[in-house]
C-alpha positions as CSV (number, residue, x, y, z in Angstrom):
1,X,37.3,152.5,131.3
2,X,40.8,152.5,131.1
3,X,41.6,155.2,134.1
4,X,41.8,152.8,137.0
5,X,44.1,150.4,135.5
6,X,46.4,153.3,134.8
7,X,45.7,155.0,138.2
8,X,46.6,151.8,140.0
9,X,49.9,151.3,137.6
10,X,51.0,154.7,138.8
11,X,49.8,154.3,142.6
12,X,52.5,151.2,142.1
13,X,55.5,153.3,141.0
14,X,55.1,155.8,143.7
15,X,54.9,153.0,146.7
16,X,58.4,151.2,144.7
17,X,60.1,154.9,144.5
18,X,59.3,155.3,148.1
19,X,60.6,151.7,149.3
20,X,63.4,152.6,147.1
21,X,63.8,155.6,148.9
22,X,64.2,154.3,152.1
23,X,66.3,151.8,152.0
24,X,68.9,154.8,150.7
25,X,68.3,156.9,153.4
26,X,69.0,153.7,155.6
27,X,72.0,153.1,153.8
28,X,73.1,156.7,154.0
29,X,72.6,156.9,157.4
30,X,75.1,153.3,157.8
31,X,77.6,155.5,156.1
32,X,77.2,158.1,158.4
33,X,77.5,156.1,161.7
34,X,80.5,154.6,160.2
35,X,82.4,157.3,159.3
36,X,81.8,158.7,162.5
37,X,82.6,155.6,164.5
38,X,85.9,155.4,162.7
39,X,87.1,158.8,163.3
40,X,86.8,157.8,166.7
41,X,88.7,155.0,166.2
42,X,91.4,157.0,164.5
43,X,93.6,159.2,166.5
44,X,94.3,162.4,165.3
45,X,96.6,163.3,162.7
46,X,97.3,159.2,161.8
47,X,95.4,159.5,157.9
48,X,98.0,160.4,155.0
49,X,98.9,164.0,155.1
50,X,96.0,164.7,157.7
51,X,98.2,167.6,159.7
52,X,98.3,169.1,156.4
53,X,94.9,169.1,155.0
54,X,94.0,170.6,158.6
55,X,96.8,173.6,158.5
56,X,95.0,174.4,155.0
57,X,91.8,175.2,156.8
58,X,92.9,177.0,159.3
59,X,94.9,179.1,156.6
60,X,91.5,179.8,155.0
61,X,90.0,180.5,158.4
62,X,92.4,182.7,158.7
63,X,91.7,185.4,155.1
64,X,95.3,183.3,153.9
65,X,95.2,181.5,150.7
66,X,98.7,178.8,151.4
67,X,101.3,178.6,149.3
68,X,103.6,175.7,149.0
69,X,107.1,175.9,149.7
70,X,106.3,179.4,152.0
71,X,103.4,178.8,154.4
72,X,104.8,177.0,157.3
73,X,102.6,175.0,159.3
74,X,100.7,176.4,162.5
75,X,103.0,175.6,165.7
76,X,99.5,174.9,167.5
77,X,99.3,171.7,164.8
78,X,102.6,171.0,164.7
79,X,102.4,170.4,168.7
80,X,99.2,168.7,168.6
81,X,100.5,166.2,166.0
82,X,103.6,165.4,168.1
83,X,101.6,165.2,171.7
84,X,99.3,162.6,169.8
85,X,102.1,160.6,168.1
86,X,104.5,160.8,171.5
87,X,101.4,159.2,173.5
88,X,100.9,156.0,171.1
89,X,104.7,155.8,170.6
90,X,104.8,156.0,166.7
91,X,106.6,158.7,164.6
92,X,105.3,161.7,164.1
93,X,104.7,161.7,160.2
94,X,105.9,164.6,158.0
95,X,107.5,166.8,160.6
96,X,110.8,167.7,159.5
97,X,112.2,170.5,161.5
98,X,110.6,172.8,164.2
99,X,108.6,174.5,162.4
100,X,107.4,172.3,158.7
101,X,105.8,173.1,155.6
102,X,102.4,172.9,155.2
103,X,102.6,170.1,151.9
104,X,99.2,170.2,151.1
105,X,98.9,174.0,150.1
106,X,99.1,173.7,146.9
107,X,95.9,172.2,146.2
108,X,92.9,174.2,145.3
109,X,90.8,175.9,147.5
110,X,87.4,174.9,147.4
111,X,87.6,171.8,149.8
112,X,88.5,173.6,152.7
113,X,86.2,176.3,152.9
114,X,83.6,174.2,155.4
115,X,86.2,172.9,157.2
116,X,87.4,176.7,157.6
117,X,84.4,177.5,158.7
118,X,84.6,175.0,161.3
119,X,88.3,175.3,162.6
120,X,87.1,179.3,163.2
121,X,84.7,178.4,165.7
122,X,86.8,175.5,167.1
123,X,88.8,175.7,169.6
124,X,92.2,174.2,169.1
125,X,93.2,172.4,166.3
126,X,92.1,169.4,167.9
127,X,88.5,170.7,167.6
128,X,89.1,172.0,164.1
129,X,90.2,168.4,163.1
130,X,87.5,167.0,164.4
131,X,85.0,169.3,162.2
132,X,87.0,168.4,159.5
133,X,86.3,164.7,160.0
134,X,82.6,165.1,161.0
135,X,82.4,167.3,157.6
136,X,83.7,164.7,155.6
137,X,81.6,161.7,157.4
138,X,78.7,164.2,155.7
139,X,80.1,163.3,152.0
140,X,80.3,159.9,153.0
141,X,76.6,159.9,153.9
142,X,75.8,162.2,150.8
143,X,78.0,159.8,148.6
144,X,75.9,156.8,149.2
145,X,72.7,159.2,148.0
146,X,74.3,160.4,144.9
147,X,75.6,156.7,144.0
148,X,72.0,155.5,144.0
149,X,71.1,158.6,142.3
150,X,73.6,157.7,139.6
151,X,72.9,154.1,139.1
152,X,68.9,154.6,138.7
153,X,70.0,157.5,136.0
154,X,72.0,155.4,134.5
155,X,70.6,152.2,133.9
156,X,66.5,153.3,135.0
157,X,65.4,149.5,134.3
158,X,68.0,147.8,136.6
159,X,67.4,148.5,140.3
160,X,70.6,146.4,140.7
161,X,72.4,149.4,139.3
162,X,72.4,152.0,141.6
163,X,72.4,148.5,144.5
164,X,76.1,148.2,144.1
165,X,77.2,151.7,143.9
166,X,75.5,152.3,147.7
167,X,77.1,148.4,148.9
168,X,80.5,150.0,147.6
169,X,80.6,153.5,148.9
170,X,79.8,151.8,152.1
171,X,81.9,149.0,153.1
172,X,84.9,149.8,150.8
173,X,87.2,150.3,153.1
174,X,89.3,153.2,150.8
175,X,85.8,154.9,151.0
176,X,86.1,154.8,154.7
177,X,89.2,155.9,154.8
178,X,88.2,159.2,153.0
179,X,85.3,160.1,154.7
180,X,86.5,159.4,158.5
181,X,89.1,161.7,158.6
182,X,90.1,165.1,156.8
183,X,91.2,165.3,153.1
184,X,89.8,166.9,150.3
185,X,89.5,163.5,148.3
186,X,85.9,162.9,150.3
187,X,83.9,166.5,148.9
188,X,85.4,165.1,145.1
189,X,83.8,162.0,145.9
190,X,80.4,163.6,145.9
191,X,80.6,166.0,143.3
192,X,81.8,163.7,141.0
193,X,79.1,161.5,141.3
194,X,76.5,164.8,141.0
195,X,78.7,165.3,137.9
196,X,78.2,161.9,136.4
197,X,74.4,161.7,136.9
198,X,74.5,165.0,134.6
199,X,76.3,163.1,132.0
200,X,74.5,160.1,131.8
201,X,71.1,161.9,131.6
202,X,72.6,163.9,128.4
203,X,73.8,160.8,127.1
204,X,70.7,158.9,127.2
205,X,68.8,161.7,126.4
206,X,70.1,165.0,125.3
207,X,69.7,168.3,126.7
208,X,69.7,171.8,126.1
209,X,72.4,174.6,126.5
210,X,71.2,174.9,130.4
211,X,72.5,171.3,130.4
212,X,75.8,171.9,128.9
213,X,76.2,174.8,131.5
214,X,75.7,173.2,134.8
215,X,78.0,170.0,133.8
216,X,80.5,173.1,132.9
217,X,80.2,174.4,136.5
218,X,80.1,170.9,137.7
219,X,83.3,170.0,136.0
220,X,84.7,173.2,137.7
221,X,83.8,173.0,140.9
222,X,85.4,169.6,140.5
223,X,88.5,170.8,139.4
224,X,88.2,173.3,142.5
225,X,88.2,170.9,145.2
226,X,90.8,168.7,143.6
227,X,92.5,168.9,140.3
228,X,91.9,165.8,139.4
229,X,88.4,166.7,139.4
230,X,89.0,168.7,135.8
231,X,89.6,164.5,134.2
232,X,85.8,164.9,134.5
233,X,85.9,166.4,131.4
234,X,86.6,163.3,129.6
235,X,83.1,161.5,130.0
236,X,81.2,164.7,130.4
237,X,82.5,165.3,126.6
238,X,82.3,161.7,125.6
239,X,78.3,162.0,126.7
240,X,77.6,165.1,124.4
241,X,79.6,163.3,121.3
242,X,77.0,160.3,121.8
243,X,74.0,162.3,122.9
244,X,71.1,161.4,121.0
245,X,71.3,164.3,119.1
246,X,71.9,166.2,115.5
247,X,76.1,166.3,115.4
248,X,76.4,169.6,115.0
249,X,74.4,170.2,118.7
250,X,76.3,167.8,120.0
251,X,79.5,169.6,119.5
252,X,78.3,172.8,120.6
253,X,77.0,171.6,123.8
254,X,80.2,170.0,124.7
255,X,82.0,172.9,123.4
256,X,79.8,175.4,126.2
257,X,80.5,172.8,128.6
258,X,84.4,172.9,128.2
259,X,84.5,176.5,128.1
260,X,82.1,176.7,131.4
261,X,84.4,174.9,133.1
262,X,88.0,176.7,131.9
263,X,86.4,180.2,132.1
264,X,85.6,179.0,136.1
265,X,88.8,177.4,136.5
266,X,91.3,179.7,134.6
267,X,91.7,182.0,137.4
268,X,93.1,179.3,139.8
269,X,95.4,177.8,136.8
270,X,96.9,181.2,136.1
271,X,97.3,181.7,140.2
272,X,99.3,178.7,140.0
273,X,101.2,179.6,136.6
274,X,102.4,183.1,138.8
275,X,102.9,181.3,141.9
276,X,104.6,178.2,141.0
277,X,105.1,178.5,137.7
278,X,103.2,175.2,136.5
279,X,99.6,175.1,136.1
280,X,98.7,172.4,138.7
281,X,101.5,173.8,141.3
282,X,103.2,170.5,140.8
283,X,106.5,172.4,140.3
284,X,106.8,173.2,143.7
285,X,107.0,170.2,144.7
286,X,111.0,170.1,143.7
287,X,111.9,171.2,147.5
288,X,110.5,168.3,149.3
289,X,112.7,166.1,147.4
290,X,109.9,164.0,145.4
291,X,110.7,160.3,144.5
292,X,109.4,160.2,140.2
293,X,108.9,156.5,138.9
294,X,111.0,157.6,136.4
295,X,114.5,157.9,138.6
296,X,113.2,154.3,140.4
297,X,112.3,152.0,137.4
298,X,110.9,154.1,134.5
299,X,108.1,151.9,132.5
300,X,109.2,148.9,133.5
301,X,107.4,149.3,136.6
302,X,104.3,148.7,134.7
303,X,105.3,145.8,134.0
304,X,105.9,144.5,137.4
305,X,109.7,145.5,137.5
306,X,110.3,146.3,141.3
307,X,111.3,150.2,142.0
308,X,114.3,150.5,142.8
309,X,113.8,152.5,146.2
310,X,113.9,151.1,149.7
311,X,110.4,152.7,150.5
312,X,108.7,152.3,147.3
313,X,106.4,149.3,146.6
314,X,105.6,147.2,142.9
315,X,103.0,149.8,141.1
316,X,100.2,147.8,140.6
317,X,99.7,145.6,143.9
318,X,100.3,148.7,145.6
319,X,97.3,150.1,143.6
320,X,95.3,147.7,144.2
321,X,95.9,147.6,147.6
322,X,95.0,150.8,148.1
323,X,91.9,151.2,146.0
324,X,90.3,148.6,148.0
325,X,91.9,150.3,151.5
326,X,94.6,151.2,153.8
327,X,94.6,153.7,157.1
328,X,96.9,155.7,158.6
329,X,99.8,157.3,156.6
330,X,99.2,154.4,154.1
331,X,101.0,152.2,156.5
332,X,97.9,150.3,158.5
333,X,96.7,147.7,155.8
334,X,94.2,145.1,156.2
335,X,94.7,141.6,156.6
336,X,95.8,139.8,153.0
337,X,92.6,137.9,153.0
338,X,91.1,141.0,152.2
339,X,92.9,142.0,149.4
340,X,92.4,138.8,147.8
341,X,89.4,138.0,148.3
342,X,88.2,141.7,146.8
343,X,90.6,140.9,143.7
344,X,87.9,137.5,143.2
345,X,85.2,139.5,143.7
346,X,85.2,141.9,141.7
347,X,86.8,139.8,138.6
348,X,83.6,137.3,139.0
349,X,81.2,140.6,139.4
350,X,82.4,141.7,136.3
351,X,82.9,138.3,134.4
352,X,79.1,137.5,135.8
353,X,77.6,141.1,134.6
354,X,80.1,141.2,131.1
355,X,77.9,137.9,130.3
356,X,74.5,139.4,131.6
357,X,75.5,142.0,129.1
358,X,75.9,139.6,126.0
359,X,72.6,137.8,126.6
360,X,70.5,140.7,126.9
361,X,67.1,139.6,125.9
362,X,65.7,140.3,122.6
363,X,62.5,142.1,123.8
364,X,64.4,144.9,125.0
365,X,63.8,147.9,122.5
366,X,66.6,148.1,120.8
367,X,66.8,151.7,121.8
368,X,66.7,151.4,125.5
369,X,69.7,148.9,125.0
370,X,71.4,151.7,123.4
371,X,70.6,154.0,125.8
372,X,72.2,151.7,128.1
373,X,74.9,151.3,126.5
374,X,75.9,154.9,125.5
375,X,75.8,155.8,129.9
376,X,77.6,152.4,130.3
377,X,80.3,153.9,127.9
378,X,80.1,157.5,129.4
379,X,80.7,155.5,133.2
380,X,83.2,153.1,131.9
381,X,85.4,155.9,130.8
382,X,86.6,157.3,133.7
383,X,88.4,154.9,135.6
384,X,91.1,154.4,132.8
385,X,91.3,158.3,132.5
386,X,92.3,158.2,136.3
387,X,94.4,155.3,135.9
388,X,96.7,157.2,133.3
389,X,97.0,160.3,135.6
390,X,97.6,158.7,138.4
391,X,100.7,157.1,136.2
392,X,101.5,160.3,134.8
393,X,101.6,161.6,138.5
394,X,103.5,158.4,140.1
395,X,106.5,158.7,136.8
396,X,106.8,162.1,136.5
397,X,106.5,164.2,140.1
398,X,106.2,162.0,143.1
399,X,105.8,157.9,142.7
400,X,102.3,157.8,144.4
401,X,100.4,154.8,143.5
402,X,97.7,155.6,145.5
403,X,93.9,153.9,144.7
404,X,91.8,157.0,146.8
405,X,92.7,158.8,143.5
406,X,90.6,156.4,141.5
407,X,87.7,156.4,143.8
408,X,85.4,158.3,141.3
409,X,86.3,156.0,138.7
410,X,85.4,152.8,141.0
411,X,82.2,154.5,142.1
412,X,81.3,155.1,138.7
413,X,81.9,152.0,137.2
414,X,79.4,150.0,139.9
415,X,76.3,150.8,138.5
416,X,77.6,149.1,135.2
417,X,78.9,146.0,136.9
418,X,75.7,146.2,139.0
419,X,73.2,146.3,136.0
420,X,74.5,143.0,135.5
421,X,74.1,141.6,138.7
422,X,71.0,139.4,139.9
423,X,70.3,139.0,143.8
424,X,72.5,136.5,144.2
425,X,75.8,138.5,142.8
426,X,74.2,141.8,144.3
427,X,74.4,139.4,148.0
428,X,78.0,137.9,147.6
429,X,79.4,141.7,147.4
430,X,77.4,142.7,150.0
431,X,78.4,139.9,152.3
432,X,81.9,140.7,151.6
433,X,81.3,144.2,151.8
434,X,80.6,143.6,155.5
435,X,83.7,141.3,155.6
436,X,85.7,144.3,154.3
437,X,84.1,146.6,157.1
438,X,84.7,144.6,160.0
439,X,87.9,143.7,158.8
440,X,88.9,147.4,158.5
441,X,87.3,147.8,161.8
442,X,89.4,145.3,163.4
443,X,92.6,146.7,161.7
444,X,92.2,149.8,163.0
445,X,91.3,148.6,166.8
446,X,94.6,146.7,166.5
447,X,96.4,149.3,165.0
448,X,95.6,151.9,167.7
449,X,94.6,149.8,170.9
C-alpha cells in the first residue's frame, strides 16, 4: 500500500535532478561562449605573462622541459608579441633584449601539456595561442560544472549552495580573465574544485583508504599544474581530522593522503631542488631583479602603509581589485563602480547568510547541521590558507598581490555564503554578476578598440 507514494516521491527527485541538471549545462555553456567571445576581444599576448605561458608549451611540444634563467624564449613568439603590440601602439610587455627569457619556466609541468599538444599541430604561435585560449575557455566551462558539483556536495539540502558558486565562476570578471586567455591558473581552477568535492564528501561522511588515495592524487595533480595547488592539503587534512569517524582512522586516512600526494610530487620538488636549488624554483627568480614587500614597506604594508616603489600599489586594495578582475598585463581595470559595488556585495551576502546561519531552524537534525557545518569549515579554510601565501610570496620573492591566486579559495567559499542565501540574495549577485560582465566587456572593447 505504501509503494506508490514512495514511487511517486522518487519519480519527483529524478525530474528536480534533471531540471537541476540543465540549467548547469546552460550555465556551462554561458561560460563557454564567454570565454571564447573574450579571447576574441583580447589581442594576443595582452594577459599577464601570456608570451610566456605560451613559449612553455611550445617547449613541451618540443620533448624540452624549460628551465628558468636558461631557456630563452622562441624568436617566432618573441616577433609575434612585438608585431601585435607595434599595431595597437602599446609596449611590448616583458621583452627585454633580442632574444628574452622565458619567465614562466619554472612552473610545473602539468598545465601545459594540452596546450603542447595543441601548439604541435598549430601553425605559428599565433595558432598555438589561440589553442591555448580555447583550451582554457574548456576549464571555464568545466569550472562552472564542478562548482555546482561542489555546492550540492556540500550543503545537499540547500540548492542555493552550488547557485552562487556557477553565478561566480561566470560573471566574475577574474574568472574571465583566466579562462580567456592562456595561463595555467584556469586547469587549477577545475581541479581544485574536483578536489574539494572529495573533501567535503569525507567530511560529511567518511570514507575508506580508496578515498584517502584519490584526494592524495588529487592534491598532486594540483600541485602539478600549479604549486599553489599543494595548499590543498590544508582542507583536504582538516576533512579527515573531522570525518565522522573513530580518531585513530581518521589520522591514517589523512596520513595516506599526504603521503599520496608527496610520493607523486617529490620527483618535481627534488627536480627543482637540483635545478634551482629551492624546492618551488623560486630561487631563480634572483636574475630578473624581483621587487620583495619586504625591501618596499615590510609588514607595515598590511597595514595600509603605502610601498615604497614607484610601480607598486597599497596590498590590500590591490588585492581586492584584482580578485574581483583586471585584463591585460594587470593594467586594464574596470570602472571603480565595479570594485565597489562587489566590495557591498559580497559584505551583505555574507552578513545576510552569517545570520541565516545563526537562525537555523530547530527541526534540522542536529546531525545534518553538523554535517553542514564540518564541509562549511573544510570550504572556509582555504581562502585564508591562500591569503597567507600569497603574502608570504608578495614579502619575500616578488611583491605580487595578485587575487587570480585566491580564485580556489573564492570559489570555494560560495557554496557557504550561498547556503545562506534565499532568492532574493541569490538574484542581487546575479544581477550584479551581469553588471560585472558587461562591465568587463566594455573595458575590454575600450581597451582594445
Amino acid at each position: 500500500m505504501t509503494a506508490a507514494p514512495d514511487v511517486e516521491t522518487g519519480a519527483r527527485r529524478r525530474a528536480a535532478r534533471l531540471r537541476g541538471s540543465r540549467w548547469i549545462v546552460l550555465l556551462a555553456a554561458v561560460a563557454l561562449v564567454r570565454s571564447v567571445t573574450f579571447a576574441a576581444l583580447i589581442p594576443a599576448y595582452r594577459s599577464s605573462d601570456e608570451p610566456w605561458h605560451l613559449d612553455y608549451a611550445r617547449a613541451l611540444s618540443e620533448g624540452t622541459l624549460p628551465v628558468l634563467g636558461q631557456t630563452l624564449a622562441d624568436p617566432e613568439i618573441v616577433a609575434d608579441h612585438r608585431s601585435v603590440a607595434d599595431g595597437l601602439g602599446l609596449a611590448a610587455h616583458g621583452l627585454d633584449g633580442p632574444r628574452p627569457a622565458s619567465r614562466e619556466a619554472f612552473q610545473p609541468p602539468l598545465a601545459y601539456v594540452v596546450p603542447a599538444a595543441g601548439y604541435l599541430v598549430a601553425e605559428g604561435p599565433r595558432a598555438g595561442l589561440w589553442a591555448f585560449r580555447w583550451i582554457n575557455a574548456l576549464w571555464g566551462a568545466a569550472a562552472v560544472v564542478l562548482a555546482a558539483l561542489l555546492g550540492r556536495r556540500a550543503f545537499p539540502r540547500r540548492g542555493s549552495a552550488a547557485v552562487l558558486p556557477c553565478v561566480v565562476a561566470v560573471t566574475l570578471p577574474a574568472v574571465v580573465a583566466v579562462t580567456s586567455t592562456a595561463n595555467n591558473d584556469a586547469p587549477l581552477l577545475g581541479v581544485s574544485l574536483a578536489v574539494l568535492t572529495g573533501a567535503v564528501l569525507a567530511v560529511r561522511g567518511g570514507g575508506g583508504a580508496r578515498v584517502a588515495v584519490l584526494l592524495g592524487v588529487g592534491v598532486a595533480l594540483a600541485g602539478l599544474v600549479k604549486a599553489s595547488g599543494l595548499l590543498l592539503l590544508g582542507p583536504v587534512v582538516l576533512a579527515w581530522a573531522l570525518a565522522p569517524l573513530p580518531g585513530r582512522i581518521r589520522w591514517r586516512r589523512s596520513l595516506v593522503s599526504v603521503g599520496v600526494a608527496g610520493a607523486l610530487v617529490a620527483p618535481w620538488l627534488v627536480r627543482n631542488l637540483r635545478v634551482y636549488d629551492s624546492l618551488l624554483g623560486t630561487a631563480a627568480f634572483a636574475p630578473f631583479d624581483p621587487v620583495p614587500g619586504s625591501a618596499i614597506g615590510g609588514w607595515r604594508l598590511l597595514l595600509g602603509a603605502d610601498p615604497g616603489h614607484p610601480l607598486a600599489d597599497p596590498f590590500w586594495p590591490e588585492l581586492w581589485r584584482t580578485t574581483v578582475g583586471v585584463f591585460g598585463w594587470a593594467d586594464v581595470p574596470l570602472p571603480g563602480w565595479a570594485y565597489v559595488l562587489s566590495l557591498v556585495v559580497a559584505v551583505a551576502a555574507v552578513v545576510r547568510s552569517a545570520w541565516w546561519y545563526a537562525g537555523r531552524p530547530t527541526q534540522v537534525p542536529d546531525a545534518a547541521v553538523a554535517a553542514d557545518q564540518r564541509a562549511a569549515l573544510v570550504l572556509l579554510s582555504l581562502l585564508p590558507v591562500l591569503v597567507a601565501a600569497t603574502v608570504w610570496f608578495a614579502f619575500t620573492v616578488d611583491y605580487q598581490p595578485q587575487g587570480r591566486y585566491l580564485l580556489p579559495g573564492v570559489l570555494a567559499a560560495a557554496p557557504v555564503v550561498g547556503a545562506g542565501l534565499g532568492r532574493r540574495g541569490l538574484a542581487t549577485v546575479g544581477v550584479v554578476g551581469v553588471a560585472l560582465l558587461a562591465g568587463a566587456a566594455w573595458t575590454v572593447g575600450q581597451a582594445y578598440a
